[in-house]
C-alpha positions in Angstrom: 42.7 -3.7 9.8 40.2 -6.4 8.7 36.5 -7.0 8.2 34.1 -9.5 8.9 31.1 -10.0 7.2 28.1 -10.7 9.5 25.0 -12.3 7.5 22.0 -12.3 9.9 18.6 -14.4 8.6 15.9 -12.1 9.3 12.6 -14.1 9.0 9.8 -12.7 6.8 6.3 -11.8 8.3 4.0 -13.6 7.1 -0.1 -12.2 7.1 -2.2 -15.4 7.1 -5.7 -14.7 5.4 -7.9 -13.4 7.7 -11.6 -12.8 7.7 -11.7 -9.2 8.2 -9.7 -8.4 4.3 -12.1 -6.2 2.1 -11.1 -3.7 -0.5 -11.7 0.1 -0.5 -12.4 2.1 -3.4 -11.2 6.2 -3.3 -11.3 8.9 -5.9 -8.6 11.8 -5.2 -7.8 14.5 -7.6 -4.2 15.5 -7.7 -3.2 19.1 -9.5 -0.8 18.3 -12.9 1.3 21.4 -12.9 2.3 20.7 -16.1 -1.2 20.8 -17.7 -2.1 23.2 -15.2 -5.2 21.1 -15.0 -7.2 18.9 -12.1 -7.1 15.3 -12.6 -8.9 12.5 -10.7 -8.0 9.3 -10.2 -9.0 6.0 -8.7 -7.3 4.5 -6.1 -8.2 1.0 -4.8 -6.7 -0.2 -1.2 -6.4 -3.6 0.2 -7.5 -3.2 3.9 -7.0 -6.0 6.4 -6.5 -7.0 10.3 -3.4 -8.4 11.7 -3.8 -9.4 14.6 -0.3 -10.1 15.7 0.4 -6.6 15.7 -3.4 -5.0 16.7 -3.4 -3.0 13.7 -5.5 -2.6 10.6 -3.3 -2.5 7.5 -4.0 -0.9 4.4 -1.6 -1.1 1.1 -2.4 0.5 -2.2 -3.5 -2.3 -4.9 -3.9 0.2 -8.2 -4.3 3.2 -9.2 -5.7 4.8 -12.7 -6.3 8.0 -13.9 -10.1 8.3 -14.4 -11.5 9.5 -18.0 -12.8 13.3 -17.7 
């Protein structure tokens, strides 16, 4: 029996800069069961049109648990 190792290059997708990139700010709260408290926090999303693929896209930039 023998094995051949197959190595395919799979290009990257590359987003060029667009003109329809903004950023969205949301606050969510999330239950700590460990605390057995509510906390909120901040999440900030990058949102932006491909338009290679027709979609918006949105990724999560940062998040931070807000002061209560």
């Amino acid at each position: 029996m023998s094995t051949v190792a197959v190595h395919e290059e799979i290009p990257l997708a590359i987003f060029p800069a667009g003109n329809d990139v903004h950023w969205e700010t949301q606050v969510s709260t999330a239950w700590n069961a460990s605390e057995r408290t509510v906390e909120e926090f901040e999440l900030v999303y990058e949102v932006s049109w491909i338009p290679e693929l027709g979609v918006w896209r949105r990724f999560l930039r940062s998040q931070r648990k807000m002061k209560g």
